[in-house]
C-alpha positions as CSV (number, residue, x, y, z in Angstrom):
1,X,75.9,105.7,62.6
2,X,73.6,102.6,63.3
3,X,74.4,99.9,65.4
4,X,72.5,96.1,65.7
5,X,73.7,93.0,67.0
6,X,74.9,91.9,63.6
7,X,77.1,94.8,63.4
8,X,77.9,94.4,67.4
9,X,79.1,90.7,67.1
10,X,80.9,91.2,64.1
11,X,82.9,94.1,65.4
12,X,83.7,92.0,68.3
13,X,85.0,89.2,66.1
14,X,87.5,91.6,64.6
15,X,88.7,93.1,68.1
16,X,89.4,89.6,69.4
17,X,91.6,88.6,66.4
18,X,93.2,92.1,65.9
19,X,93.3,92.3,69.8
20,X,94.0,88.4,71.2
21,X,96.4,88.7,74.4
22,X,97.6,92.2,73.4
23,X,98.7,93.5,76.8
24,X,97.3,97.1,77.7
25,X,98.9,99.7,79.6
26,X,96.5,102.5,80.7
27,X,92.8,103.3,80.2
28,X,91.2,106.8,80.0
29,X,87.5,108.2,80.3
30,X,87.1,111.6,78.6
31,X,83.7,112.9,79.6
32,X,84.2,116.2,77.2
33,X,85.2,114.4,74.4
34,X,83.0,111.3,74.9
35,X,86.2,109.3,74.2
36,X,87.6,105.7,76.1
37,X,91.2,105.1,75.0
38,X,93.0,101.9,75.7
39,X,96.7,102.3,75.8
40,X,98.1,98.8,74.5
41,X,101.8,98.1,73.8
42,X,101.3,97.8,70.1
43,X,98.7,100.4,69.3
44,X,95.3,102.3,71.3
45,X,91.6,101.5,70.6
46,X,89.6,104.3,70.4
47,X,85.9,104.5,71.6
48,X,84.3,107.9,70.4
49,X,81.0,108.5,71.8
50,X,80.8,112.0,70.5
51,X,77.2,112.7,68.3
52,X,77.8,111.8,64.2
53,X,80.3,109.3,65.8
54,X,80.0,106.3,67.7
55,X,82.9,104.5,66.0
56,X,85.4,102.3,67.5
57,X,88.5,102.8,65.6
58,X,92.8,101.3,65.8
59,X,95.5,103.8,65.8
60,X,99.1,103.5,66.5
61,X,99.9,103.1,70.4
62,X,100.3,106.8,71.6
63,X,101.2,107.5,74.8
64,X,99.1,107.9,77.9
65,X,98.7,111.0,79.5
66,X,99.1,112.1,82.8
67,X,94.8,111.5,83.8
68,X,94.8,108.1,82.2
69,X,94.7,104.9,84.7
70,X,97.1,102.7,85.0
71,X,95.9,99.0,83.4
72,X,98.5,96.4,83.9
73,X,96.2,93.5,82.0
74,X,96.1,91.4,79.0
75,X,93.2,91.6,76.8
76,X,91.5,88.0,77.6
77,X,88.0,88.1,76.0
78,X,86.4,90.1,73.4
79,X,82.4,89.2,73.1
80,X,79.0,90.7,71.8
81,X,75.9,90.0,74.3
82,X,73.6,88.2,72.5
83,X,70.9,90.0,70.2
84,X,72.3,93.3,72.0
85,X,74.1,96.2,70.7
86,X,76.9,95.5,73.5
87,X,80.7,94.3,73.7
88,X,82.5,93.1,76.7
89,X,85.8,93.6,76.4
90,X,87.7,91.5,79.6
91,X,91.5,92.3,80.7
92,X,93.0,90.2,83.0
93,X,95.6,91.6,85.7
94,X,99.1,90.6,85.6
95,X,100.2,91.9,88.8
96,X,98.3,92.9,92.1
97,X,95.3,92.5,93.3
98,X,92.4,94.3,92.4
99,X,89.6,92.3,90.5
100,X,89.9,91.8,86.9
101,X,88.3,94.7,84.9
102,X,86.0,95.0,81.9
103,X,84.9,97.6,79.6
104,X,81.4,97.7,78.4
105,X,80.2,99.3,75.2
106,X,76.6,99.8,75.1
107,X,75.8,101.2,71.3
108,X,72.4,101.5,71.6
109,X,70.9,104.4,69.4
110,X,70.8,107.7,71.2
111,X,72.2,105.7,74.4
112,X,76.2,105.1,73.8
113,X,77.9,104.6,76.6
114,X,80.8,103.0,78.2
115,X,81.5,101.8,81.3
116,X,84.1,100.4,83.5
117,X,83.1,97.2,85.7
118,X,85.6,95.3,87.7
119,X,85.0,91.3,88.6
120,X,83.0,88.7,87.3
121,X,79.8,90.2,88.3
122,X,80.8,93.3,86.4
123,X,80.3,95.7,89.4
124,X,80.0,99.6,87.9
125,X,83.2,101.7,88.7
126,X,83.2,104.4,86.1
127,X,81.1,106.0,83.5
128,X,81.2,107.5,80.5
129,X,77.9,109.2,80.2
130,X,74.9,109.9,82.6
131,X,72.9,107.7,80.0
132,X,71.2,105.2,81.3
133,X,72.7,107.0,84.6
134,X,69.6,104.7,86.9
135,X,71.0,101.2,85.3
136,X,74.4,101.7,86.1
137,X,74.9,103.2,89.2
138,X,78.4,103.4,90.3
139,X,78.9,100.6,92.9
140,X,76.3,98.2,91.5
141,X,76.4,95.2,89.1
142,X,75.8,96.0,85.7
143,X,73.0,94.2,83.9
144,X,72.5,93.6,80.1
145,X,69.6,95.3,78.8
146,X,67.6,92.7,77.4
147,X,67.9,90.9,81.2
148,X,65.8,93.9,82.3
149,X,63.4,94.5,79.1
150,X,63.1,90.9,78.0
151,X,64.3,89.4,74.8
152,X,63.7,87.8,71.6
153,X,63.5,84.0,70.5
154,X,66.6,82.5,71.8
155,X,66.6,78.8,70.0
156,X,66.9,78.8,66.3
157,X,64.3,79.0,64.2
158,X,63.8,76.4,61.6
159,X,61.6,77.3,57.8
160,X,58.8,76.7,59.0
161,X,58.4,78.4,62.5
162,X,59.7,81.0,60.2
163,X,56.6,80.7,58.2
164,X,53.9,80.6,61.0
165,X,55.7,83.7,62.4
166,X,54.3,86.0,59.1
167,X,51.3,83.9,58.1
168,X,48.6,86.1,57.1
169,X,50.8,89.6,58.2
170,X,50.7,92.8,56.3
171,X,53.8,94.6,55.2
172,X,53.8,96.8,58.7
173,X,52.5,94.0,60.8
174,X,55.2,91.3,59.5
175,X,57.8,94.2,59.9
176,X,56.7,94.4,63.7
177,X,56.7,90.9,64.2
178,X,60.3,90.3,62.7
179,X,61.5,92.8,65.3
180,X,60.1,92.2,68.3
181,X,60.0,89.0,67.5
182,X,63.4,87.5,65.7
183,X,66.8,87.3,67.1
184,X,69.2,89.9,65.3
185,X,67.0,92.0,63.1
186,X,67.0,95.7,63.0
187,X,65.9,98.5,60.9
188,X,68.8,98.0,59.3
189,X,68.6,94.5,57.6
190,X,65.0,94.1,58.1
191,X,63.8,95.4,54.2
192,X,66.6,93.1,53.2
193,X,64.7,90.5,55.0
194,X,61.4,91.1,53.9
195,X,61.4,92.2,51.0
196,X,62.7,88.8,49.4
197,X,61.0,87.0,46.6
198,X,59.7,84.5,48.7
199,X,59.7,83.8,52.4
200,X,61.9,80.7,52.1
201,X,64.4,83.2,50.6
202,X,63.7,85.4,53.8
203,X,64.4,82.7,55.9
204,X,67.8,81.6,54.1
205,X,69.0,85.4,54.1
206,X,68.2,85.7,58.2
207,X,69.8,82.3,58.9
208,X,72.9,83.6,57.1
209,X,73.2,86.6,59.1
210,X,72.1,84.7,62.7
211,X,74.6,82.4,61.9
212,X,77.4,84.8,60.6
213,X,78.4,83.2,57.8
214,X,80.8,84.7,54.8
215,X,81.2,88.3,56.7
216,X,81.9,90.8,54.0
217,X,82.7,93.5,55.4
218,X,81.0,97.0,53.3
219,X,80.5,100.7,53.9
220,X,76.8,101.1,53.3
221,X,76.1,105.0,51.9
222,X,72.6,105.5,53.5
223,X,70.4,108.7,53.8
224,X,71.8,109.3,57.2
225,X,75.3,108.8,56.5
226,X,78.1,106.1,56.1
227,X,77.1,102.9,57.4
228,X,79.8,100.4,58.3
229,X,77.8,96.3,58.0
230,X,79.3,92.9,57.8
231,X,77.6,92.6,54.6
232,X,76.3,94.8,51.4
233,X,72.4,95.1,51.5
234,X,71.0,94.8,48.0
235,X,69.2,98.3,47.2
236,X,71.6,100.6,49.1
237,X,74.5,101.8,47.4
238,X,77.5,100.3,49.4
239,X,81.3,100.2,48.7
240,X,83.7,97.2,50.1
241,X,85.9,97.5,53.3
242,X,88.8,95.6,54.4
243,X,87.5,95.6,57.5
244,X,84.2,96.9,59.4
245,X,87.3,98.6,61.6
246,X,88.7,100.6,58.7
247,X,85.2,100.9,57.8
248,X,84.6,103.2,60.8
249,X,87.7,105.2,60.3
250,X,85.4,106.4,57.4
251,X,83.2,107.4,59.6
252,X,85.2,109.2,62.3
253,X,86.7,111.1,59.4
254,X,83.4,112.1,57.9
255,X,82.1,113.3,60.9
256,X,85.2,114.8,62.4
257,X,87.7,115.7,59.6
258,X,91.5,115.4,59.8
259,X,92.7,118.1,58.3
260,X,95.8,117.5,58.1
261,X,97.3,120.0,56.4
262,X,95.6,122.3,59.0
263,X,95.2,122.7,62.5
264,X,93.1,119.9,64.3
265,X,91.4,122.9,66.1
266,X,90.2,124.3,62.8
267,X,88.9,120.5,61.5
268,X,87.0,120.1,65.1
269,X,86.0,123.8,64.9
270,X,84.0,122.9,61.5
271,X,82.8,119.6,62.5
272,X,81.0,121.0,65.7
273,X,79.8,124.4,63.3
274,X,78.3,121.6,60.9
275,X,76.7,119.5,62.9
276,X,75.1,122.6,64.9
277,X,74.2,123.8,61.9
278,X,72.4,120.2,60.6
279,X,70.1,120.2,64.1
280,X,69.3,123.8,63.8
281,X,68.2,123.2,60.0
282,X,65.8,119.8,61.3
283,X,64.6,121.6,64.0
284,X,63.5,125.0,61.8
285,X,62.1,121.9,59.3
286,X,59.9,120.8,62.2
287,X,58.8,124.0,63.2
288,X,57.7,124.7,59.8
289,X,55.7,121.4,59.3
290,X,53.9,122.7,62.2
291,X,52.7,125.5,60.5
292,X,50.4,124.0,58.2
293,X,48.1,123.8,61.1
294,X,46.9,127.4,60.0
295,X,44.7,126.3,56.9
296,X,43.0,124.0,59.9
297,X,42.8,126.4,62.3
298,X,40.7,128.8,59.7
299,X,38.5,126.5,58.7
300,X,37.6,125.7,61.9
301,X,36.7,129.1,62.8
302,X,34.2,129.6,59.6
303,X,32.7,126.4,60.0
304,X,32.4,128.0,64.4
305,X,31.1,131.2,62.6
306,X,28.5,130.0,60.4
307,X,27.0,127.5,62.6
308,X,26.6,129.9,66.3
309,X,23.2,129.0,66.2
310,X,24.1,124.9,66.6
311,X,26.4,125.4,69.2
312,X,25.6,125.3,73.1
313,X,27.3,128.1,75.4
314,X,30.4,126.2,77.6
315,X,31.0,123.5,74.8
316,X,34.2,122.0,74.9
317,X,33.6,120.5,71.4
318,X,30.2,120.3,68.8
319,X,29.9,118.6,65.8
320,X,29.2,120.0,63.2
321,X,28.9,119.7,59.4
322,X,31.9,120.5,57.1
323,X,32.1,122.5,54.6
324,X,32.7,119.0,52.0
325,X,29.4,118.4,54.1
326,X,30.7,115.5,56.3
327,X,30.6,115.7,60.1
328,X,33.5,117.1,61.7
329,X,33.9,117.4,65.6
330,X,35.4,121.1,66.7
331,X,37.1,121.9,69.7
332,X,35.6,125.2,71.4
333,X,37.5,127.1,74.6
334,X,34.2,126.7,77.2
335,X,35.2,129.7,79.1
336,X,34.7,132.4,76.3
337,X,31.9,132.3,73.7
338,X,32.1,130.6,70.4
339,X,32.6,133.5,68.2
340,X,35.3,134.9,70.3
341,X,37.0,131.6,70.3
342,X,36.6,131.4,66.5
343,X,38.5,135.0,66.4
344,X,41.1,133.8,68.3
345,X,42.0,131.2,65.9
346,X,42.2,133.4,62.9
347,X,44.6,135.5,64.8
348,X,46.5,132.4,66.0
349,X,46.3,131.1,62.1
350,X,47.7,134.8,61.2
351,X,50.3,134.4,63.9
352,X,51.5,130.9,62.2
353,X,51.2,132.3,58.5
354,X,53.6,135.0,59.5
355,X,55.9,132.7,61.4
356,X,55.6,129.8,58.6
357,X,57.3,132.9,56.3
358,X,60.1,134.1,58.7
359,X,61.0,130.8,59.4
360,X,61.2,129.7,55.1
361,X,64.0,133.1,55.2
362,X,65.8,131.1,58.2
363,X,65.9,127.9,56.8
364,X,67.0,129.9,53.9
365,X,70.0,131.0,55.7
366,X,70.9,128.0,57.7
367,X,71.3,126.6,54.1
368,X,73.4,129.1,52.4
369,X,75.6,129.0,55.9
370,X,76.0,125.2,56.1
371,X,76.6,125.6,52.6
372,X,79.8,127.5,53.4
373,X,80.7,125.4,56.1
374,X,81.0,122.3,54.1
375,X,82.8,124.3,51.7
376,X,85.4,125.1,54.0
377,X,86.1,121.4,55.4
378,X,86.4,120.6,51.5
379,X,89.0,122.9,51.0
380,X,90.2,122.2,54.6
381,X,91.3,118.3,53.6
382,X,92.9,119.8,50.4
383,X,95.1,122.5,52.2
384,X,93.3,125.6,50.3
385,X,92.3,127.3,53.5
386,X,94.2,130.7,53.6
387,X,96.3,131.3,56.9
388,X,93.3,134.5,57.4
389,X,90.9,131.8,57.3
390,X,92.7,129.4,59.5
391,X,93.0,132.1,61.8
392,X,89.4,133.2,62.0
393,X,88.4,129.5,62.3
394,X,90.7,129.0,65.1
395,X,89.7,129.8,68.6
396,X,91.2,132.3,70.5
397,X,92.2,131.0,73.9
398,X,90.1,132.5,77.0
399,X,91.4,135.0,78.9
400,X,91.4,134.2,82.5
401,X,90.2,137.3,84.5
402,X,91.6,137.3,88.1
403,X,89.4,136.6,90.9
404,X,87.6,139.2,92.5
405,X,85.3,139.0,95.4
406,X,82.1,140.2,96.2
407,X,78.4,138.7,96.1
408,X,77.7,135.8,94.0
409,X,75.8,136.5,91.0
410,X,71.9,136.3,91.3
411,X,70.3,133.1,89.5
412,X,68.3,135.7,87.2
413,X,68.2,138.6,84.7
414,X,65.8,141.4,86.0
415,X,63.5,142.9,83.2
416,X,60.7,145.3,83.7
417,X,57.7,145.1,81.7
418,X,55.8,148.4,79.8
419,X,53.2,148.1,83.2
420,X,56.1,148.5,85.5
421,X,56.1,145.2,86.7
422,X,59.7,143.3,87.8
423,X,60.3,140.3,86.0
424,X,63.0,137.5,87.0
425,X,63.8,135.0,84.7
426,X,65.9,132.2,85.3
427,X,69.7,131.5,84.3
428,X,69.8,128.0,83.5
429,X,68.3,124.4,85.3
430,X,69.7,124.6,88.5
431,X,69.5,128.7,88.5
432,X,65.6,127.8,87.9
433,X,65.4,126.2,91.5
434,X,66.7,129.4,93.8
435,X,64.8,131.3,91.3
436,X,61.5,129.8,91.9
437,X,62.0,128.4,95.6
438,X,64.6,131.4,97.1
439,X,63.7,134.8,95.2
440,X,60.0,135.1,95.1
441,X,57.2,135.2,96.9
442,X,53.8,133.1,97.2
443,X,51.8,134.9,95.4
444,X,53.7,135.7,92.6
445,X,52.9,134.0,88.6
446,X,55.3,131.5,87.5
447,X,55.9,131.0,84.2
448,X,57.2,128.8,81.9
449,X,56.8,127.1,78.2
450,X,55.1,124.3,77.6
451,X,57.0,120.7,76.6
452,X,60.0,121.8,76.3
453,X,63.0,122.9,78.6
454,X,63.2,126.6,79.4
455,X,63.6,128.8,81.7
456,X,61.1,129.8,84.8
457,X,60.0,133.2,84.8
458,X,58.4,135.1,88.0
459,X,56.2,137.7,87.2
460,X,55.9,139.3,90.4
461,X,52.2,140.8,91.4
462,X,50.7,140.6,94.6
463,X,47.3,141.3,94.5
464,X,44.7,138.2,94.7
465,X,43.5,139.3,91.1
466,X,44.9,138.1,87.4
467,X,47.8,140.4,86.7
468,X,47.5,142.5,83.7
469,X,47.1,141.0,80.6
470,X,50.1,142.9,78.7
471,X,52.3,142.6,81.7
472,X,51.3,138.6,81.8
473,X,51.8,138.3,77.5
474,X,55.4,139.8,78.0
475,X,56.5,137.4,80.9
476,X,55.2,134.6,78.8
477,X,57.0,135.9,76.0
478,X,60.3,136.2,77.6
479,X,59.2,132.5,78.9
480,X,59.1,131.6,75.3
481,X,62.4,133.3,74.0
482,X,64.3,131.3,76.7
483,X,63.0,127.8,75.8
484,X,63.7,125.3,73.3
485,X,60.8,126.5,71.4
486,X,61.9,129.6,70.6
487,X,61.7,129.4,67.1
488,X,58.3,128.0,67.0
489,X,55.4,130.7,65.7
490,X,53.6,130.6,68.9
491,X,54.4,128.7,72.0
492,X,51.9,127.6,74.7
493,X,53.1,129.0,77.9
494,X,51.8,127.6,81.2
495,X,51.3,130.1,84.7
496,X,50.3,129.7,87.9
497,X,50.8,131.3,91.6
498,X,54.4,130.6,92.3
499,X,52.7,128.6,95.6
500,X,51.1,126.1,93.7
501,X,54.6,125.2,92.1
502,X,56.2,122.0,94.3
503,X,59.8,119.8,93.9
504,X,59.9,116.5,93.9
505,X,62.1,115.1,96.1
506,X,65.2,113.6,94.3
507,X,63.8,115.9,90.8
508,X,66.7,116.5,88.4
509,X,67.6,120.4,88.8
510,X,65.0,122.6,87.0
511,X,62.2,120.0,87.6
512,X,59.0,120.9,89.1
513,X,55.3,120.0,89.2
514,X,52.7,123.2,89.1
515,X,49.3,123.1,89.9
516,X,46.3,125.1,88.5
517,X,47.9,125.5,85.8
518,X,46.5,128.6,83.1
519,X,48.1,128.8,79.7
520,X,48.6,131.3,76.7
521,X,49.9,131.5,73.7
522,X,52.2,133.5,72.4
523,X,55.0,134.3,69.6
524,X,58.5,134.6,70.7
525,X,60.0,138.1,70.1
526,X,63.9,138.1,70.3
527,X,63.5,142.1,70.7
528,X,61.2,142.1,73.4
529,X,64.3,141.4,76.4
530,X,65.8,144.6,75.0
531,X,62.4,146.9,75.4
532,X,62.4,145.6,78.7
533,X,65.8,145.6,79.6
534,X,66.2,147.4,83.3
């Protein structure tokens, strides 16, 4: 889900009516499930952060539980920041002392948080999330974002400032201008906007909007999802609400289903499986896209072939002419000769073509499971599931083991490659430090993939030479198979001595800058960690 400040200020609107002087009784922050509930007499307001969410829904008042905070306040304000995707909700203390708190919904896209600020100048106490963590330190005085960024036009605009904004823009250009420019637009309303038949009626339809008149609340049905908006947008199929808050119970239901004629567990169990199963399908999407680099990468390397004689030894690039006999610039490797770099690429090419084919059979099968999945929450809402099925879909509980001492686990698995070489690669971020800073020495290679977070590898070697180029391909490769990028067709893995690797001071765990840095590629190879495994 999408929020603007349209959609911001309008949801505050219906909070303050629904909301006006309702006295609240406890407050709670639930990191794991991303939710803020506030415990009023009469009912609880429900803030889910979660990912597919971002909703702010009514349900009837439940009761607190034992790590909510007490809240003796009345709800006094309810407001949207202007042009921001942020509402203030104020309380006001009816007994003691403390300073009158407020909680702060920041709905920014990939940024939702919420935050708990006491006194007028809205001094940070709790948080929901680490986004935006260096804003909003705990202690210190929250600030909206557009007092840090900048912000749009705040007076009004009249017709034909309005005009003069898009005179003589294209269709991208006026698009830019009308957000960067113009007070509460977004990607949302701003083909609505532009897209009228004249720019008179643009100008009428923004005005509208700026100045909220005639809400009607709809449920927009977008590419991305259900959409709750104050009004229908002509050109995408949208369905009345009562209210933009019944709107988002849509929502919350779509992307975490109450199956109520099964257990919660089993709803939240295929919610979590479906959306898992959505980000592994976009990612193995993207990875494919980046195939189609092969047909480039041959054609580079016969155009490299049959022009040797035009190309000067240690080249980083030549230009040459194409094949459709227009000049095209090629990038060479200067340390190996330009036929050997021309092999390379039909192997790398080869390596993609191969990878472009496993990864169509896993996209294949990501479909077919997601598929099932949906399936499943279909028959879940309409009490079909079997009691087999609920069981399977229900987790078992963890068995506690009882403590037992002895040493603490080290912060790597231990492979050793077909040389006989050890090879150490890290178990998680803040594993990756004692890894790279506590278990190895100097002069051993560090390893790790390329844009992306991963794990660091040690390859350990002593000698002043380059280690072995098998031994080096498999610690890249195990490099590679622990990274986000492991289901790329080859991976670029950098190396180094481990003494050329430094920490920042204050780095987040994991974080690290090497220096002369060497790289290869390589194709991740799931099996590889059991050959090596010892």
């Amino acid at each position: 889900m999408i929020w603007d400040p349209c959609l911001a200020r309008a949801v505050a609107a219906e909070l303050g009516n629904r909301l006006a002087d309702a006295r609240a009784r406890a407050v709670r922050f639930n990191r794991e499930t991303r939710r803020v509930t506030v415990h009023f007499r009469d009912l609880s307001l429900i803030v889910d952060l979660s990912p597919g969410a971002g909703v702010v829904v009514l349900r009837e008042a439940s009761e607190p539980g034992p790590d909510a905070e007490a809240l003796p306040a009345a709800l006094s304000r309810v407001e949207a920041v202007w042009d921001e995707r942020v509402v203030v909700l104020g309380f006001r203390r009816v007994r003691g002392r403390k300073p009158h708190p407020s909680l702060i919904l920041e709905l920014a896209t990939n940024r939702w948080n919420a935050l708990w600020a006491d006194g007028p100048e809205l001094r940070v106490r709790k948080r929901l999330t680490a986004a935006g963590s260096g804003r909003h330190r705990v202690g210190q005085p929250w600030a909206s974002p557009s007092a840090q960024a900048g912000s749009r036009r705040t007076d009004e605009l009249d017709l034909e400032t309005w005009e003069q904004h898009f005179e003589g823009l294209n269709a991208e250009d006026a698009r830019r201008a009308l957000l960067t420019g113009v007070a509460y637009t977004s990607s949302l309303n701003a083909p609505y906007l532009l897209e009228a038949p004249t720019r008179k009626e643009g100008f009428h339809r923004w005005h509208r909007m700026y100045t909220q008149v005639a809400p009607s609340p709809h449920l927009l049905e977008m590419r991305s999802g259900l959409q709750p908006y104050p009004w229908p947008l002509p050109g995408t199929p949208a369905r009345p609400a009562r209210s933009l808050l019944q709107a988002m119970d849509e929502v919350l239901a779509a992307a975490d289903p109450d199956a109520s004629h099964a257990p919660a567990t089993v709803a939240r169990s295929l919610a979590r499986e479906r959306r898992r199963l959505q980000r592994k399908l976009k990612r193995l999407r993207q990875e494919l896209e980046r195939t189609a680099r092969a047909g480039r990468m041959r054609e580079d390397a016969a155009l490299i072939l049959s022009s040797l004689h035009l190309i000067d030894s240690g080249s980083s690039e030549a230009e040459l002419v194409g094949f459709d006999g227009k000049p095209h610039i090629v990038s060479l490797d200067p340390t190996s000769k330009p036929q050997e770099h021309a092999n390379a690429l039909f192997r790398r090419a080869s390596r993609l073509e191969r990878g472009a084919a496993k990864l169509r059979d896993r996209i294949r099968e990501a479909e077919s499971e997601l598929a099932r999945v949906t399936n499943l929450q279909q028959r879940a809402r309409q009490a079909e599931l079997t009691p087999r099925e609920i069981a399977a879909l229900t987790p078992a509980p963890a068995a506690r083991s009882p403590a037992r001492p002895g040493p603490a686990p080290l912060p790597y698995r231990s492979y050793r490659s077909s040389g006989g070489l050890e090879i150490r690669v890290g178990r998680g971020a803040r594993r990756n430090d004692d890894l790279t800073f506590r278990h190895s020495r100097p002069a051993d290679i560090w390893l790790h993939a390329r844009h992306g977070t991963g794990a660091h590898v040690i390859l350990r070697w002593t000698n002043p030479g380059r280690p072995p180029a098998a031994d080096l391909e498999e610690a890249a490769i195990l490099a590679a198979n622990h990274s986000k990028a492991r289901a790329a067709a080859t991976v670029p893995v950098d190396w180094t001595r481990r003494k050329w690797v430094r920490k920042p001071r204050g780095a987040a765990p994991g974080a690290v800058i090497p220096d002369r840095v060497r790289t290869v590629f390589v194709s991740p190879d799931p099996a590889l960690a059991d050959r090596l495994q010892g």
